[in-house]
VEXMI-136120 format. One record per residue: x, y, z of N, C-alpha, C in turn. Coordinates in steps of 0.001 Angstrom, whole numbers, plus 500000, padded with zeros to 6 digits. Layout:
REM residues N
XYZXYZXYZ/...
***
This chain:
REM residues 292
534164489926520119533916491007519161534338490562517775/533203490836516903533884490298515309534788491318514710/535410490347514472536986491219513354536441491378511517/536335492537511192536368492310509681537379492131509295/537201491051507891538291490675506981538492491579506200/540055491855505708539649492137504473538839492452503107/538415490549503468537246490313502108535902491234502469/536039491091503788534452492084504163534203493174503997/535581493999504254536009495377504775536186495824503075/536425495171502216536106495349500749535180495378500023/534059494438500710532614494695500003531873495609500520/532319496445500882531876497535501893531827498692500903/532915498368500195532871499380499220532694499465497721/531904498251497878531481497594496137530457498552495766/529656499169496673528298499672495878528557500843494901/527856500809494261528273502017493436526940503380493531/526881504227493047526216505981493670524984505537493576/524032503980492739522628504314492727522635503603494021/523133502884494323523587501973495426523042502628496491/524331503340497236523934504502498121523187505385498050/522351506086496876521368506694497229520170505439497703/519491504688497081519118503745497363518772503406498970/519877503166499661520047502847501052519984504160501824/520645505280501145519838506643501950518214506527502051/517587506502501111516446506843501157515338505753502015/516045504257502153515188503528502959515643503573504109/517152504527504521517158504785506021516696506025506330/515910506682505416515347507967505717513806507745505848/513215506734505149511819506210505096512068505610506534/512772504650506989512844503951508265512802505250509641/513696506076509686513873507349510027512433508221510209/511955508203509176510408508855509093509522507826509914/509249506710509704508564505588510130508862505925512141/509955505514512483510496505613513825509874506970514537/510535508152513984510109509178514370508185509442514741/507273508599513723506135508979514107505384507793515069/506355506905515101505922506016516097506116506361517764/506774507849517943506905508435519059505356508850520008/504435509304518674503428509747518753502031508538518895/502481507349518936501609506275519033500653506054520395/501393505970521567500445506028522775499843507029522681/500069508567523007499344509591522974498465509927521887/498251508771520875496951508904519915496561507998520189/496806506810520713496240505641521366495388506252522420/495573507032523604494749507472524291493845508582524658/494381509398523300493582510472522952492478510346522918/491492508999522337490288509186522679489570508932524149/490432508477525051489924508808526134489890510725526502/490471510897526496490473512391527105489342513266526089/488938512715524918487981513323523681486731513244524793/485812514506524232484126514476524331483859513328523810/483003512242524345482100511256523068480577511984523500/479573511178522251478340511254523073477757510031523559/478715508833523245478229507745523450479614506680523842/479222505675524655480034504723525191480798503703523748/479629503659522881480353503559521078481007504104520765/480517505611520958481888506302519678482956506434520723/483055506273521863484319506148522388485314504987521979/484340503477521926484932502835521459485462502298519985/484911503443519082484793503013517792486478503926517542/486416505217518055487624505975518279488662505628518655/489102504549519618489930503948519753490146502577519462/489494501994518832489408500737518144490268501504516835/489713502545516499490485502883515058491967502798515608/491973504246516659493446504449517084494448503692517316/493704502264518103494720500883517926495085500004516479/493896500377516008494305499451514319495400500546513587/495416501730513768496295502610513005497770502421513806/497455502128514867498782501953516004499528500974515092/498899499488515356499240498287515221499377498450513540/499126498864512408499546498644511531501265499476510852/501306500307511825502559501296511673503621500685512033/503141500089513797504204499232514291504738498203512882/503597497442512739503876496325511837504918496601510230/504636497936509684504843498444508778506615499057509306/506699498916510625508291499750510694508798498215511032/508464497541511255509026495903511546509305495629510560/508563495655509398508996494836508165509543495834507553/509945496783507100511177497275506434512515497200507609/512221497498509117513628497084509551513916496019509433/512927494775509736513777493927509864514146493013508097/513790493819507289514054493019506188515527493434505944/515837492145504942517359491573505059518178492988503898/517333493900502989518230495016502418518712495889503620/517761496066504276518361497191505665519146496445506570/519066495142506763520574494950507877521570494540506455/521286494834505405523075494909504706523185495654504547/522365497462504664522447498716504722523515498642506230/522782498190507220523659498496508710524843497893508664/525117496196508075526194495842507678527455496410506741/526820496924505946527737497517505050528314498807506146/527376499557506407527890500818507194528875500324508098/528705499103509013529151498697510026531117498076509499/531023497739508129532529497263507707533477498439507108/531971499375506676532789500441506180533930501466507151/533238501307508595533594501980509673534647501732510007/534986500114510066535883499188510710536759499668509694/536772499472508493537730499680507255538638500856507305/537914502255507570538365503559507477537171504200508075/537815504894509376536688506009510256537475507516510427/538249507201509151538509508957509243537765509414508896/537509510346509373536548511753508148534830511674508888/534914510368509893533208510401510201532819511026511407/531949511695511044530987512467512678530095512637512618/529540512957513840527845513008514357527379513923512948/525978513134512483525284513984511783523757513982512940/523283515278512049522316515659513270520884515475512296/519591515475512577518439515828511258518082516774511103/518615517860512350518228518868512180519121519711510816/520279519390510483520718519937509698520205519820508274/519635519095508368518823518257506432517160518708507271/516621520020507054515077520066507218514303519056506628/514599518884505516513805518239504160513982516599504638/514793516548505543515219514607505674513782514149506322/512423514822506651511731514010507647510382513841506332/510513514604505277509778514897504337510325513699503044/509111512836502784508794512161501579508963512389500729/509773511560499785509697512423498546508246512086497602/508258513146496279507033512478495786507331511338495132/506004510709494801506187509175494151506036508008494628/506343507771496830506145507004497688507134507058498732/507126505791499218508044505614500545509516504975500252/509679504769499225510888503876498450511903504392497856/513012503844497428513856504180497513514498504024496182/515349504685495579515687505037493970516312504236493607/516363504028492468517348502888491977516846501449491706/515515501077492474515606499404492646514333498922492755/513747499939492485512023499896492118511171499941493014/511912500065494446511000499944495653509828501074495766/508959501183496045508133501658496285507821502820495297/508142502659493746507993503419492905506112503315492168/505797504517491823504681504132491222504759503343489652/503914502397489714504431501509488385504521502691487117/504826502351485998504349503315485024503455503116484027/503048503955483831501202503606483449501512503847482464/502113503833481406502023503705480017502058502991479740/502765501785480280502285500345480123500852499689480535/499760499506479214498539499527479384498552497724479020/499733497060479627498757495530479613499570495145478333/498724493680478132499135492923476784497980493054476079/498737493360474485497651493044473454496697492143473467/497163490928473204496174490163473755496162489700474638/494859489537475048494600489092476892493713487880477019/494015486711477420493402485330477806492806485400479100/491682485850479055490689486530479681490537485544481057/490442484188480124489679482624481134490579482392481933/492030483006481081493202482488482057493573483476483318/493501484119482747493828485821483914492382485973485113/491227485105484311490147485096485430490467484014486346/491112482828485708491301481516486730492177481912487496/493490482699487528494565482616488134493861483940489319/493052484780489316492903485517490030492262484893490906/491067483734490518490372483319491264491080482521492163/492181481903491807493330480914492507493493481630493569/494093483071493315494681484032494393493707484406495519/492446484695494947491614485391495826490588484807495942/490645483409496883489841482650497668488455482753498041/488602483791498880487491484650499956487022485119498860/487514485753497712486153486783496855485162485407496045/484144485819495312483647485433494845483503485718493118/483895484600492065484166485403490787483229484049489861/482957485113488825481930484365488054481980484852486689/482867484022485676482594484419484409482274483984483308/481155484434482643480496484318481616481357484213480034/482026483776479592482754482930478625482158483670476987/480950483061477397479930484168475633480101485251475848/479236485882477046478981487386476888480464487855477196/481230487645477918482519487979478703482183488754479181/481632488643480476480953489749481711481441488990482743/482391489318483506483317488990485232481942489893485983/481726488987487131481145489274488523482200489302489534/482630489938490230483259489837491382482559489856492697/482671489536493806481207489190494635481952489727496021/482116490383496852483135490476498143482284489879499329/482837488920500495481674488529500848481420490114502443/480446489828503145480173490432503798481531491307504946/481689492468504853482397493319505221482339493445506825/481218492765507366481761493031508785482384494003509571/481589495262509143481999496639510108480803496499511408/480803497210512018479837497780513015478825498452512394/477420498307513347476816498955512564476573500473512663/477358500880513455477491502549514001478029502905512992/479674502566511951480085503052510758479056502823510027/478806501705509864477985501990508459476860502620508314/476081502802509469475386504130509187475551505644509089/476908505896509594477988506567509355478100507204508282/478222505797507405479313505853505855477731505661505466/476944505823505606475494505752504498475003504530503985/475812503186504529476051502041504336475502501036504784/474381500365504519474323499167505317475063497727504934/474988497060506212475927495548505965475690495370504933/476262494507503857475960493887502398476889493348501705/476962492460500734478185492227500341478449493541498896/479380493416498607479674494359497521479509493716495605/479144494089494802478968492951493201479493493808492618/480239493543491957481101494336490834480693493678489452/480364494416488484480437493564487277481178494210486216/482216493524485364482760494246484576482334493511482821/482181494846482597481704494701481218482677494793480152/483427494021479041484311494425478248483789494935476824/484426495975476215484103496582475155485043496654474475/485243496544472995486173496744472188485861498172471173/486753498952471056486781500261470310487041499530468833/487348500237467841487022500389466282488533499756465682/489501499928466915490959499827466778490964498187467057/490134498111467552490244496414468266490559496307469287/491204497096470389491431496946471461490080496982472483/490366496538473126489451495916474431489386496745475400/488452497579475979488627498086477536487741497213478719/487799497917480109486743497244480808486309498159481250/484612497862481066484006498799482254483546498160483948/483471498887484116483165498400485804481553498890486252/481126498255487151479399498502487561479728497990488734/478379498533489834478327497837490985476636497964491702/475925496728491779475013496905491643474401497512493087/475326498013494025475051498693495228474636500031494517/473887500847495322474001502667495000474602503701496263/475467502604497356475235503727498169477019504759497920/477084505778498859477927506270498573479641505931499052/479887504622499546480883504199499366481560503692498091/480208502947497865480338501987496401480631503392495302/479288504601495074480112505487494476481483506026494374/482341506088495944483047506519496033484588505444495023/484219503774495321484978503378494952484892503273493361/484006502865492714483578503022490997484234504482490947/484501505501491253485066506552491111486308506524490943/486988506212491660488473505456491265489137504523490709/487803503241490554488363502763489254488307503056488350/486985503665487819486840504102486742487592505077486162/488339505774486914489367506937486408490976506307486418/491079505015486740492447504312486332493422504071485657/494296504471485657495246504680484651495444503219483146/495012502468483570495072501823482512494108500449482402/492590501514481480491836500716481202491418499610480666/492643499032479677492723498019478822492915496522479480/493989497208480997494784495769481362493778495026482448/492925493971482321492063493312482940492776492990484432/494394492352484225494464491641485293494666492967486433/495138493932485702495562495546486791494285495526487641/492974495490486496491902495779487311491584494859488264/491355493557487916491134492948489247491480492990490303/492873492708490311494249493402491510493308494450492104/493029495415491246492460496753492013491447496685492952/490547495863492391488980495503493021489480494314494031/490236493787493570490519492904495394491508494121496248/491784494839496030492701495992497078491613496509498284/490162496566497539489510496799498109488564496293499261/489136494508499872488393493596500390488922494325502302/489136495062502429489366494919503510489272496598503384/488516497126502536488442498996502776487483499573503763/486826498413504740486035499439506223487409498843506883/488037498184507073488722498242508130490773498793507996/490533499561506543492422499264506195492078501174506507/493134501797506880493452503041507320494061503621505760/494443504634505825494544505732505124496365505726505142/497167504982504180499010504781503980499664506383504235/498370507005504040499343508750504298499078509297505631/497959509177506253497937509917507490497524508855508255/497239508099508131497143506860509179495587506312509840/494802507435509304493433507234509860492630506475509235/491412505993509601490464504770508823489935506145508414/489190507092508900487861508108508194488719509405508162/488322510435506950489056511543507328487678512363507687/487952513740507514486886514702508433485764514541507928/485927514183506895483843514358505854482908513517506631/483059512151507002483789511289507117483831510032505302/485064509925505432485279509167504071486007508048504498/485863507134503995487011505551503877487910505970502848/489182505573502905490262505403502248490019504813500786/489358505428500217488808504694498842489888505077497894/490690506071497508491794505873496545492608504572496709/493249504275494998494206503242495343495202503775494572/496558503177494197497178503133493512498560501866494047/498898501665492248499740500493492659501065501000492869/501799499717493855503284500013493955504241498877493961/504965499137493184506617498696492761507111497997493143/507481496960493844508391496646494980509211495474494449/510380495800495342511264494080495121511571493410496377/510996492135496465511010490860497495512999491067497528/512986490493499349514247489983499310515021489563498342/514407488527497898515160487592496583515377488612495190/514743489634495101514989490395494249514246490305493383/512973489419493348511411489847492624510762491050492411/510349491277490979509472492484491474507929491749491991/507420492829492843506152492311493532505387493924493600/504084493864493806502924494867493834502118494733495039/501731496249495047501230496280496751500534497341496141/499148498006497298498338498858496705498074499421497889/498430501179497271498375502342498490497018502709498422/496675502708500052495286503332500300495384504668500249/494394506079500367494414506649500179492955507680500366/492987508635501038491989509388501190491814510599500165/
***
């Protein structure tokens, strides 16, 4: 059995109040996470016991139900097992050893509000985790267009990008989406790849915006030009790209709030928005919430 030191049984109590709220809130996100993973088999096999009318939509129903399974699992793995939450359990664990007067069973039933999100995301105060960025920050004045196009293209392999230098018109190209063809007639959609073209314009002030096009018409593609185009910050090129690659995997990525690929209309998870985060090492890093 390990003995705490001193030295241990002292850093136990280094953190200071943003500290601990901080570590409340990602053992309350972890807490939330756990709790709905109770409900995983019995939506896993819910579509057996469902009406289908077809030996497809039985299987298209639980093909979802397992990808929503398997990404939750995956999603409560990587915040437990990342290294802030076992120095959350560590710390708790020296603090105990140190001094266990005063501690007893807490219950959840006593905190109603503990199973409930706060607004803003899944993250936790103090340290940027899972905060929504802030959008008043619209980018850099000036923007090196060739450079912010090369480095994206570095990142994002699989897409396809093409830019025009004179006119300054970006193509973005997604290659073929590979759904079934039961969704996509579904979603109003046939197989295809997706073309984005963004057009830049400068206002009277000199600043630069982008517009976005997509030379599809059907109503996914509407659905997504709908959300970029209403983006919080039209100026910053590289935000946008980020955005339009969030979208390379939108027939098959589920819905970050309720867990489903389609909701009742039926719709794909076409909202995005960005989020906050800090890597182990204490990087900030960006991730992008799906959204119905």
């Amino acid at each position: 059995m390990a003995v705490a030191t001193p030295q241990a049984a002292a850093s136990a109590q280094e953190w200071d109040e943003a500290e601990f709220e901080a570590g409340l809130a990602r053992l309350k996100e972890l807490h939330i996470q756990l709790r709905n993973l109770r409900t995983t088999i019995p939506r896993m096999i819910q579509p057996f016991v469902a009406n289908h009318s077809s030996p497809e939509d039985l299987y298209d129903d639980f093909s979802k139900a397992a990808v929503t399974a398997a990404t939750e699992i995956k999603d409560f793995r990587k915040i437990f097992e990342d290294r802030k939450t076992m120095l959350i359990f560590t710390n708790g664990s020296l603090s105990r050893r140190g001094n266990s007067e005063g501690i007893s069973t807490w219950r959840v039933t006593e905190h109603p509000d503990w199973l409930d999100r706060d607004e803003g995301g899944h993250g936790e105060k103090g340290d940027g985790v899972g905060e929504v960025e802030d959008e008043l920050d619209d980018g850099e004045e000036e923007q090196d267009v060739g450079r912010i196009v090369e480095a994206f293209t570095t990142s994002y392999q699989k897409l396809k990008v093409q830019y025009n230098e004179g006119s300054g018109v970006i193509k973005v190209i997604f290659p073929n989406h590979g759904c079934s063809y039961d969704l996509c007639v579904q979603l109003y959609l046939a197989p295809a790849q997706i073309h984005f073209q963004i057009q830049p314009s400068t206002d009277s002030q000199g600043k630069t915006s982008f517009e976005v096009t997509c030379a599809e018409k059907r109503f996914l593609h509407a659905a997504i030009l709908e959300c970029v185009t209403a983006r919080p910050r039209p100026h910053d090129l590289n935000y946008l790209l980020e955005m339009l690659a969030s979208y390379a995997d939108v027939m098959r990525r589920p819905c970050d709030r309720c867990g489903k690929l389609l909701n009742s209309k039926p719709q794909l998870a076409t909202g995005r928005r960005r989020i906050r985060e800090k890597t182990s090492e204490g990087q900030v890093a960006y991730s992008w919430e799906a959204y119905h």
